[in-house]
LUMZA-832883 format. One record per atom (N, C-alpha, C, O): residue number from 1; residue in three letters; atom name; x, y, z. Coordinates in steps of 0.02 Angstrom, whole numbers, plus 32768, in hexadecimal, padded with zeros to 4 digits. Layout:
! residues N
nr|rest|atom|east|north|up
NUM|ALA|CA|X|Y|Z
...
This chain:
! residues 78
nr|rest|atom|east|north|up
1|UNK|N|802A|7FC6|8000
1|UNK|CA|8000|8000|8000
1|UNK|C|802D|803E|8000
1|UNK|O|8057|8049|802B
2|UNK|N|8020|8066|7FCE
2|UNK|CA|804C|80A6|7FD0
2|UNK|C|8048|80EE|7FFB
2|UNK|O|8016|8111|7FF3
3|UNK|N|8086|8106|8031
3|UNK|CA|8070|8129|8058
3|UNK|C|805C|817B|805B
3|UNK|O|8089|81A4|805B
4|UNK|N|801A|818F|805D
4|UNK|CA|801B|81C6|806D
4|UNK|C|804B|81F2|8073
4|UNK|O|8081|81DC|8086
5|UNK|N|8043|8242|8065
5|UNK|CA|8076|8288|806E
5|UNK|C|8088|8286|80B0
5|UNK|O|80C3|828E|80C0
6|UNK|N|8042|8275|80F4
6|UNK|CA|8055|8291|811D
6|UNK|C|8097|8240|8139
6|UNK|O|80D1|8254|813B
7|UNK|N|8091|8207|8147
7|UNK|CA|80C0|81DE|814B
7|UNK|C|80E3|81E1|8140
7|UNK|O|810A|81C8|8169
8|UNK|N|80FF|81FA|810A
8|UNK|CA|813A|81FF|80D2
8|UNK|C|8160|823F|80FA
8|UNK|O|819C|8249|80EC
9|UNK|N|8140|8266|8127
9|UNK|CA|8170|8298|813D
9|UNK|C|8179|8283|819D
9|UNK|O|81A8|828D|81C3
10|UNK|N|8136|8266|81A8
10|UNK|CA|8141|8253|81D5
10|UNK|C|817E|821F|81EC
10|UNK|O|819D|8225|8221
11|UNK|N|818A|81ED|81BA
11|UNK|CA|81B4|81C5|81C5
11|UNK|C|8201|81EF|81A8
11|UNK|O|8236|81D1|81B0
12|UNK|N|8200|8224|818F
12|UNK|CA|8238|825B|818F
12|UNK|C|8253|8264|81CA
12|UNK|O|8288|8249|81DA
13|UNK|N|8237|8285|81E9
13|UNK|CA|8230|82A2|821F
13|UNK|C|823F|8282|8263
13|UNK|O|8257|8298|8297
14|UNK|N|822D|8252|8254
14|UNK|CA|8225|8217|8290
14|UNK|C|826B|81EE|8288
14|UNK|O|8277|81CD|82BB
15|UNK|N|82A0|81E7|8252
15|UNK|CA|82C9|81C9|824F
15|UNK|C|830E|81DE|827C
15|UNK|O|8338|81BD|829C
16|UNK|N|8304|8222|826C
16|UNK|CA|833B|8248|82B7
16|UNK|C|8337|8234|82F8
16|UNK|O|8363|8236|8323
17|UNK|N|82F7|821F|82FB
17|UNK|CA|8308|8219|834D
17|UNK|C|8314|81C2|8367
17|UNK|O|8324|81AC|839E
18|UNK|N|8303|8196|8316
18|UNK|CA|830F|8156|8310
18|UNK|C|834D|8138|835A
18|UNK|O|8379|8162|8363
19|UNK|N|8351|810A|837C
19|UNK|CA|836D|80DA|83BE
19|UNK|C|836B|810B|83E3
19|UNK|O|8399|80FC|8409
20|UNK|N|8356|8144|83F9
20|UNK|CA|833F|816E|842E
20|UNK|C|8305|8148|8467
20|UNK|O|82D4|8127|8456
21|UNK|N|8317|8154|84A2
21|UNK|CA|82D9|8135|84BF
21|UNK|C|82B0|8187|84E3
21|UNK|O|82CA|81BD|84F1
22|UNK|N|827E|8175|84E5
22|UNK|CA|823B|81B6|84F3
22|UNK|C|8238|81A6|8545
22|UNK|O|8225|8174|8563
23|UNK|N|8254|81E5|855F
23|UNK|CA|8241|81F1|85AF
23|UNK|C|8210|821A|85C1
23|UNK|O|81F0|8212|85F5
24|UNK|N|8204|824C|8595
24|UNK|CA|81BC|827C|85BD
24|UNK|C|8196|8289|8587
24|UNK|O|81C0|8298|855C
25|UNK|N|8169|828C|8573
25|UNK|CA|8121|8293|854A
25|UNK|C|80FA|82DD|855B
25|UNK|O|80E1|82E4|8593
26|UNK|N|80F6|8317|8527
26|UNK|CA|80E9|8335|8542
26|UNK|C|80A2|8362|84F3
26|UNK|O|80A4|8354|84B8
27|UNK|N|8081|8381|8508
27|UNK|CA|804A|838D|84F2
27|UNK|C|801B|8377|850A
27|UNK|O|801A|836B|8547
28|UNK|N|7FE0|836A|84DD
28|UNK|CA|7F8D|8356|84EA
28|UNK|C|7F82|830B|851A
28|UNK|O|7F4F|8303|853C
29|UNK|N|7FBE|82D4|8514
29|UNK|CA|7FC8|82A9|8511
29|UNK|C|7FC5|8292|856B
29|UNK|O|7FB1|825D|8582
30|UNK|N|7FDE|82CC|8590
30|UNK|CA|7FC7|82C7|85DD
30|UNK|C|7F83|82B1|85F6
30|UNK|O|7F6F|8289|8621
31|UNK|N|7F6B|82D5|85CF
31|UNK|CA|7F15|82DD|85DB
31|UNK|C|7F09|8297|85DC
31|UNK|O|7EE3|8289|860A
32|UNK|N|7F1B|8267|85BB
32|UNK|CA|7EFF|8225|85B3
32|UNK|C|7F23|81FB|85E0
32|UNK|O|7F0E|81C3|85F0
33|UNK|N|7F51|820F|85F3
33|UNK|CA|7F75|81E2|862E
33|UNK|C|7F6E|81F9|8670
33|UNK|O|7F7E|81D3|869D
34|UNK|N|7F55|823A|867F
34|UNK|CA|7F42|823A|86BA
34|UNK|C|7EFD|822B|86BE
34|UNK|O|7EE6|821A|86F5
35|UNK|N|7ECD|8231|867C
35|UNK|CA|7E88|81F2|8685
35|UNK|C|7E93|81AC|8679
35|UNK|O|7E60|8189|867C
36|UNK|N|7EB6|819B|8671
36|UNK|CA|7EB4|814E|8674
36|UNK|C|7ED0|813F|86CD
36|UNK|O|7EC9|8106|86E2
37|UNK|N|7EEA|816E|86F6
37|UNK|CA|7EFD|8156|872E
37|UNK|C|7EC8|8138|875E
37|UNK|O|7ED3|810D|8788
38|UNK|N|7E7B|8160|874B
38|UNK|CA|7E47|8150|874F
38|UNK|C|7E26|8119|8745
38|UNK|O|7DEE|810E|875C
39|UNK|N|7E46|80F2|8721
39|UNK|CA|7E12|80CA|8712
39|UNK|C|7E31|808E|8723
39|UNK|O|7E69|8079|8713
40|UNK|N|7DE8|8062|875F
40|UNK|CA|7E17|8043|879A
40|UNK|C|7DF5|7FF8|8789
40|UNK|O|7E04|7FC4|87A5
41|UNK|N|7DB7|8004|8744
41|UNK|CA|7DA9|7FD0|8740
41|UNK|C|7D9B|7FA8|8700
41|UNK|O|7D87|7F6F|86F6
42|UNK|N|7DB1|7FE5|86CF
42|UNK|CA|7DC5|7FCB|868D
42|UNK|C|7DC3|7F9C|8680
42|UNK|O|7DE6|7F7B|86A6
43|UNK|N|7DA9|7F7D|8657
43|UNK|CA|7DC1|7F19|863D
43|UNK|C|7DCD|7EEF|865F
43|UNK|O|7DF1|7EBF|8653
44|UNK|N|7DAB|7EFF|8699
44|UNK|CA|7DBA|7EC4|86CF
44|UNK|C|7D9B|7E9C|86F2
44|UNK|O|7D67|7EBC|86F4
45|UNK|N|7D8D|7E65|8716
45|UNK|CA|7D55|7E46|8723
45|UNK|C|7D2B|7E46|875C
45|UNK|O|7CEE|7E49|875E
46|UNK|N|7D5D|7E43|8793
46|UNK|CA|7D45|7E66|87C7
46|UNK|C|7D4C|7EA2|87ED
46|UNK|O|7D86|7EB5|87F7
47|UNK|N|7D19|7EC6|8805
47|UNK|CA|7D21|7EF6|882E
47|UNK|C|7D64|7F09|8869
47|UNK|O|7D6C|7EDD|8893
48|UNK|N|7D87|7F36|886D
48|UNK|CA|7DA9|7F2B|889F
48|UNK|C|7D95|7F44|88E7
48|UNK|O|7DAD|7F32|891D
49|UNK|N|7D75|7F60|88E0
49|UNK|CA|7D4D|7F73|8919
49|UNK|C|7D26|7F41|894E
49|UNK|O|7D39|7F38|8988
50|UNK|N|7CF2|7F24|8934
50|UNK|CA|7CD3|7EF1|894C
50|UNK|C|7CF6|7EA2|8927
50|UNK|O|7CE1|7E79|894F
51|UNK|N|7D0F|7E89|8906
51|UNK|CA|7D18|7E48|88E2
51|UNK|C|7CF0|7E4C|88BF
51|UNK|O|7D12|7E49|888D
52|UNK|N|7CA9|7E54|88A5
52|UNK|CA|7C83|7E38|887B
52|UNK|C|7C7C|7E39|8835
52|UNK|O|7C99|7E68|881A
53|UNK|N|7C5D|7E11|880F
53|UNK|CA|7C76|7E1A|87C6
53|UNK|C|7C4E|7E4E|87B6
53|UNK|O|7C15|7E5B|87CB
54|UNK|N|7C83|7E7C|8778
54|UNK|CA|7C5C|7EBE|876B
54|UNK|C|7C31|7EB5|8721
54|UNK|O|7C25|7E84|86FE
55|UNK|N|7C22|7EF1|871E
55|UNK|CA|7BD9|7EE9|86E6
55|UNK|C|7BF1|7EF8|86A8
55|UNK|O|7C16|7F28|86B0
56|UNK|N|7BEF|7EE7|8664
56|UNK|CA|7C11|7F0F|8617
56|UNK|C|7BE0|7F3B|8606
56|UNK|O|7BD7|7F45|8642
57|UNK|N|7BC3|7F54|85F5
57|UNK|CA|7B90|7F7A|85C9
57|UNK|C|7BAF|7FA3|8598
57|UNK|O|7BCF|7FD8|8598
58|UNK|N|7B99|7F74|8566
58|UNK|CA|7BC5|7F8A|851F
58|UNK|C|7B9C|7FC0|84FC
58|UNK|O|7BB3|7FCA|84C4
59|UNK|N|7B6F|7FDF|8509
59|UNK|CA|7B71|8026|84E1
59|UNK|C|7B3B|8051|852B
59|UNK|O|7B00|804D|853B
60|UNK|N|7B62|806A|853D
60|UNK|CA|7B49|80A0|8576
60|UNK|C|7B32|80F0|855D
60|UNK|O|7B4C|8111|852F
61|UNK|N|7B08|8100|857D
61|UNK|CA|7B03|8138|8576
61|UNK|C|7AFB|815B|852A
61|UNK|O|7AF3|8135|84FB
62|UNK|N|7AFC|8199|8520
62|UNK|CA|7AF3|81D8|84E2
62|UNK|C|7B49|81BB|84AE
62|UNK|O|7B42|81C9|8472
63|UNK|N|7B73|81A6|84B8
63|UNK|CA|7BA7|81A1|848B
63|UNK|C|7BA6|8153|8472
63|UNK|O|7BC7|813F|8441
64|UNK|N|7B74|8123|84A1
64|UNK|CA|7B7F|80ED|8497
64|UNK|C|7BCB|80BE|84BA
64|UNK|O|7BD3|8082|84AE
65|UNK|N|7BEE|80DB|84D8
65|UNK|CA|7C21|80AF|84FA
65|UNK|C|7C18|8074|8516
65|UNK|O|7BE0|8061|8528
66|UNK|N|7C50|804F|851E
66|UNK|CA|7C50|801C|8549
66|UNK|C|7C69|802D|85A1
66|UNK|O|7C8C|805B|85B5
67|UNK|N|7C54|8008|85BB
67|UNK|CA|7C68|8020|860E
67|UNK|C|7C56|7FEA|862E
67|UNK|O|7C29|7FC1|8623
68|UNK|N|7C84|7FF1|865D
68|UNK|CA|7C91|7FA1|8686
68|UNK|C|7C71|7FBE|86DB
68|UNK|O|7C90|7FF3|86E6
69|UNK|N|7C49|7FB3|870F
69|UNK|CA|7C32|7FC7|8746
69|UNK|C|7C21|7F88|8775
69|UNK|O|7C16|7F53|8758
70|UNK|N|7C1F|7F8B|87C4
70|UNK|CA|7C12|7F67|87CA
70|UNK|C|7BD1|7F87|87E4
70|UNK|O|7BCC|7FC2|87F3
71|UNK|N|7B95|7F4B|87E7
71|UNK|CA|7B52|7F65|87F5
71|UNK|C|7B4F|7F6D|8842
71|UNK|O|7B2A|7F9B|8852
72|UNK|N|7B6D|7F4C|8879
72|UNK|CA|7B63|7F65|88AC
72|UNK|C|7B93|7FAE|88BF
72|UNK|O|7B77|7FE5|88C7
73|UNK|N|7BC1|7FA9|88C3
73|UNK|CA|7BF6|7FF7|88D1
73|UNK|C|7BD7|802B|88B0
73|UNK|O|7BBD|8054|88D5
74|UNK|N|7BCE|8038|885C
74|UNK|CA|7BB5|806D|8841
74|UNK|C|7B71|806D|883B
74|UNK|O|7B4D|803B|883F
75|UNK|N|7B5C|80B3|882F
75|UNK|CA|7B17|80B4|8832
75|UNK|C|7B14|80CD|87E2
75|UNK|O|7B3D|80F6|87CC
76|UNK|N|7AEA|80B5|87C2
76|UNK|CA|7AD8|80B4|8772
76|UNK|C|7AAD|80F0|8769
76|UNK|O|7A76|80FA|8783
77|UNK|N|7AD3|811C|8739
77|UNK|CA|7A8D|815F|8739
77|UNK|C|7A80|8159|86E8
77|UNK|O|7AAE|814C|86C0
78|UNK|N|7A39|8164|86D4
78|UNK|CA|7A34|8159|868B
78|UNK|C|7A02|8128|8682
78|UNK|O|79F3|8114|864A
């Protein structure tokens, strides 16, 4: 498959800093790692709070998401 303008400069660009290893990340990119610190129950099976197995509900709410809860600890609004 033949690559795109923007690849073609991206992988320019990107070749300078080639066997470098990445220590700090900086821009927009925080935002998502200090929300993921949050999230205590992501993909997982049981609750840590109480033990019990938690709930999937694969399209929640106005965006349709998936979200993992457990039914006794959280209270479900919606």
């Amino acid at each position: 498959m033949p690559e795109g303008p923007s690849l073609v400069i991206l992988r320019q660009q990107a070749e300078k800093f080639s066997g470098r290893t990445v220590r700090e990340v900086g821009g927009n990119s925080r935002a998502g790692i200090e929300r993921k610190k949050h999230y205590q129950v992501h993909t997982r099976t049981e609750c840590p709070r109480c033990g019990r197995k938690l709930e999937y509900h694969a399209e929640l709410g106005k965006k349709q998401r998936r979200a993992f809860a457990c039914g006794h600890c959280q209270k479900r609004y919606g």
